[in-house]
C-alpha positions, 0 to 999 in steps of 0.5 A: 210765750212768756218763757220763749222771750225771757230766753230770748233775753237772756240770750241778748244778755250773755251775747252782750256780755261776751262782745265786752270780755272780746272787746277788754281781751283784745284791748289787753292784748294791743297793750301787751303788744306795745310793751313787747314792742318797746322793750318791756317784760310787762305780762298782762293777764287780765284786764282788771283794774288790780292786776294792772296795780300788781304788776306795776309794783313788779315793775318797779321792785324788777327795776329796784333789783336790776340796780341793786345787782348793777352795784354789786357786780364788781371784780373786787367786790367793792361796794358802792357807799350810800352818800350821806348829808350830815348836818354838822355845822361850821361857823357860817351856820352852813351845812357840810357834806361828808361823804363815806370813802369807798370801801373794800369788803373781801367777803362781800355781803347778800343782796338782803344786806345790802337792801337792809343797809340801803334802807337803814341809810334811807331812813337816817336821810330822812331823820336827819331832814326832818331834824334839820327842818325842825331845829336847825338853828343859824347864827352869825358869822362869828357865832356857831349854829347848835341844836339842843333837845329842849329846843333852846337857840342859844349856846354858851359858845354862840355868845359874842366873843368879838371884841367890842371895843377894839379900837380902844386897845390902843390907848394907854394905860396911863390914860385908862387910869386917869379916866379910872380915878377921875370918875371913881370907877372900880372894876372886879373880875379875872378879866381887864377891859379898856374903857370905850371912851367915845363912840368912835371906838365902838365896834357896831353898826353905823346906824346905831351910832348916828343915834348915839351921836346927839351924845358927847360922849358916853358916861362912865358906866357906858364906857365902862360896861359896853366893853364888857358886855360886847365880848359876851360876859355877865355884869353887875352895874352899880351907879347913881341915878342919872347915870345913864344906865339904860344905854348901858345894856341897850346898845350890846343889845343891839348888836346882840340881836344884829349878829343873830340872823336867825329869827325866832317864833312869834312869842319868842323874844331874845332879849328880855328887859324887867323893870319895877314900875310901869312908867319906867317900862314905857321909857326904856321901850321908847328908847328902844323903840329908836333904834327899831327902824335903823336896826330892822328889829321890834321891841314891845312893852308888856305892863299891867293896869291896862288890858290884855287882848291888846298885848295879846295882839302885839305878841302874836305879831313877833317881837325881837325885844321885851320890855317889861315889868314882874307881875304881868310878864308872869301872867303872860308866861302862865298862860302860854301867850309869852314864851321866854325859853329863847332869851339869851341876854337878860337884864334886870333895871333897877333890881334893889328897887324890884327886891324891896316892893316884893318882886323877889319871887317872881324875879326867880321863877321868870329868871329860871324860864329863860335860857341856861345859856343867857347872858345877864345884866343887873344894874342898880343904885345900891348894892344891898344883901338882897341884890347881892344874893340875886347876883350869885344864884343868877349870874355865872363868874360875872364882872363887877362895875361901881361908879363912885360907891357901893353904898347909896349916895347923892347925884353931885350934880344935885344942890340940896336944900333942906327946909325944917318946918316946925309946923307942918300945917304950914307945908302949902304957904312954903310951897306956894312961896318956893314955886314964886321963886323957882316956877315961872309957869314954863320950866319944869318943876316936879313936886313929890308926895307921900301918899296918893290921897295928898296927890290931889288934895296937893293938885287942886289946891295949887290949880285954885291958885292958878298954876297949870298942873297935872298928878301921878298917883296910884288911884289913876289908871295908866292911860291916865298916868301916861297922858299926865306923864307925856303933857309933863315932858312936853310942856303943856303942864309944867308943873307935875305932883308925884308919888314915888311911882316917879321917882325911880329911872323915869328920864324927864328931860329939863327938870330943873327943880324937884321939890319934897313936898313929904319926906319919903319912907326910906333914904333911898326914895329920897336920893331916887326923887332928887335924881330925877333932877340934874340928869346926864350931867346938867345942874339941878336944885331939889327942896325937901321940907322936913318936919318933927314927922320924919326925924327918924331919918335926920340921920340918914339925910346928914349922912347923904348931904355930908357924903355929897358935899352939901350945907347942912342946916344948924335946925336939922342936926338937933334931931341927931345925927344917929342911924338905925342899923337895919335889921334882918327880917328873919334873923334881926340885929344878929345878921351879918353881911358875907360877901359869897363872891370871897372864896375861903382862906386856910390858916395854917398854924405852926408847931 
């Protein structure tokens, strides 16, 4: 019983499985016939899922054949060139299209040769998309779009080569040479550029120059630098403080920026800026910062002595200009946050002052990370060995700007007054006397001292005497040197003491007085403290006290106030009016200073 209904179910079974195998057939067969119906050779001959697979790849490699023999019948045997889309660029940064002409082939080539070229063709289509995807560049409308294996953006030819002041080609030469003499400016190199002597004559943006019109006109050092660095050439500015150095590179920066249209990654700045101290970071940044919004660009401001995860999170947010000091942009390289490969116009502010705290080091290894095709910028006060050498390892062929002379010397704009003090206890009783002649508790008078313990002691002995004052020193932390710093400019603390962390390029509007509370270390400090007064051409006063301490400077200081015209005090020439030469650290009294820009000269002697 048991076996006659297993065969029963085995009977139901096969019986099912015989009306599925019908069912499949004849559905194969309805589609076969539709195919021959519309025109197609497609054979079906099963109804398996792998089968309708195969035969639609023959379907297609049937297609590809049709057309490749379509090509090759020809009566000539021409062959049909494959068009191909080269990235060649003009100096719109555009594409071109070049196509293969039609050629004639006698011999005639395989259908297998003719497939390895179609392929061929098709990969190189594909390399040169992938190519154009990855590293195509754009530039502006005078400059020329490259690509290069290291990935950098810039070319030596995408520099910008306009002419940046050519509505001053029209003044004459009389009038140039005047302008030369009247300020003392020298220029040196295998070039001649005309001074841009009022905005007018510049060649930018509008938007910039409604910024630069709260100016009369521009200083010697602009006039005399922004011709040369518009047209794309490496320059070394020496002026005196007060001079206005910072618009001088900041301005061709701009329009360096503007006429790339290309914008690139995130931490990849185009323009790079080293200063020495972090306050005078924070200045060139605001004053960049105003031309952000009129010229659609960014500028950031990386510095130590505050904390990292906030410039972690600016950087990350794209920037076009980076304002910054040694120490913690080489931080941020080492540790990949910030990416200096694409910096095609770089400029070192005060580069004696960096060289003489120690920066030597980290100015090279952060030069040598920027693009082999920048354009460089390096202005300073002085002209010292240090500075010079920098210059020829660094910059290529450049031209050379001094305001007045090379060597260091006084803001003309500066009455110098020296106090010789016998006693140098009695420092607070004379300062306290010169702030009852110069202070009036509104206008702003800057005090300097030595060391950063005096700063204090200096502060809360003047506050017990009733005066509003505020301290900068090296014991602070930044935030609360930016805040002592922005209640000085805005008045809220007329008074401000000081070390020299002030003393070098910080831009204080209005500072009338400037008072040594200690003389500094070196002669240099000395000139940078006194130019924090009579900035862009306004009048100041500054007050040294000079005690039996700081004798070993006498010499220097007579030289500085004979050099600038002032009175001399009959108390300060008894300390003598010798000067140490200073000696080489490696090679001491017995190191001469060659100038590596001369090129050697041959003598010839007769016989």
């Amino acid at each position: 019983m048991r076996s006659d209904k297993s065969q029963d179910g085995f009977t139901k079974k096969a019986e099912r499985r015989a009306k599925l195998v019908a069912s499949a057939n004849n559905k194969a067969e309805l589609k076969a016939q539709n195919n021959t119906n519309l025109g197609k050779s497609t054979k079906v001959t099963s109804c398996d899922e792998s089968n309708t697979k195969k035969s639609k790849k023959r379907e297609k490699k049937r297609k590809r054949n049709e057309t490749e023999e379509f090509c090759s019948t020809s009566s000539s045997n021409r062959l049909l060139s494959i068009t191909i889309q080269d990235t060649e660029k003009n100096g719109h940064g555009k594409k071109k299209k070049k196509h293969d002409s039609v050629t004639n082939d006698t011999d005639g080539l395989s259908k297998k040769g003719k497939g390895e070229e179609i392929e061929l063709n098709r990969k190189e289509k594909k390399k040169n998309k992938r190519h154009k995807i990855r590293r195509t560049v754009k530039f502006s409308k005078k400059g020329k779009a490259a690509t290069y294996d290291d990935y950098s953006v810039f070319d030596p030819k995408t520099k910008n080569t306009s002419n940046g002041n050519s509505s001053s080609d029209s003044v004459q030469q009389s009038v140039v040479d005047e302008f030369y003499k009247k300020n003392e400016i020298q220029i040196t190199g295998d070039l001649i550029f005309k001074p841009i002597m009022s905005f007018t004559q510049l060649n930018i943006d509008e938007s910039i120059k409604g910024i630069l019109n709260k100016f009369e006109r521009p200083t010697p050092i602009q006039a005399s630098c922004w011709p040369i660095c518009l047209n794309g050439r490496d320059v070394i500015g020496i002026a005196e403080t007060g001079s206005g150095k910072t618009l001088a590179y900041t301005v061709p920066a701009l329009k360096h920026v503007k006429n790339l249209f290309y914008i690139p990654p995130n931490n990849k700045p185009l323009i790079l800026v080293i200063a020495p101290t972090r306050e005078l970071a924070i200045q060139i940044h605001e004053q960049c910062k105003e031309f952000d919004s009129a010229c659609g660009i960014k500028s950031v401001c990386i510095y130590g002595g505050v904390s990292k995860e906030d410039q972690y999170k600016v950087l990350r947010k794209g920037f076009h200009i980076a304002v910054a000091t040694p120490g913690r942009l080489l931080d941020l390289i080492n540790e990949g946050i910030c990416d200096i490969s694409n910096v095609s116009y770089l400029v070192l502010d005060e580069a004696d002052r960096m060289l003489d705290k120690g920066f030597e080091n980290d100015i090279r290894q952060i030069i040598v990370k920027t693009s082999k095709n920048r354009q460089t910028a390096m202005f300073s006060a002085t002209w010292p060995e240090s500075v010079r050498k920098l210059a020829n390892d660094f910059l290529n062929n450049p031209m050379k700007v001094i305001i007045g002379s090379p060597d260091l010397s006084a803001n003309n704009n500066v009455t110098q007054i020296v106090e010789v003090i016998d006693n140098p206890m009695d420092k607070d009783r004379c300062l306290l006397n010169l702030l009852k002649q110069y202070h009036n508790k509104k206008n702003r008078v800057l005090v300097f001292v030595l060391f950063k313990k005096e700063a204090p002691r200096v502060e809360n002995f003047l506050a017990n005497h009733g005066y509003d004052v505020q301290s900068i020193h090296g014991d602070k932390n930044q935030f609360q040197r930016m805040e002592a710093l922005k209640a000085f400019k805005d008045g809220f603390y007329p008074l401000l003491i000081a070390t020299d962390v002030a003393a070098r390029g910080i831009d204080i509007p209005n500072v009338e007085y400037v008072i040594n509370y200690t003389f500094p270390l070196t002669i240099e400090d000395y000139v940078h403290r006194i130019g924090r007064t009579g900035r862009a051409g306004n009048k100041g006063i500054s007050h040294t006290f000079f005690t039996t301490y700081d004798k070993a400077h006498s010499g220097e200081l007579i030289n500085v106030l004979r050099q600038s015209n002032q009175k001399i005090p009959e108390s300060l020439l008894k300390f003598g009016s010798g000067v140490k030469k200073k000696e080489h650290k490696a090679y001491g009294s017995f190191f001469k200073e060659v100038d590596f820009s001369l090129k050697p000269t041959k003598i010839k002697f007769e016989d």
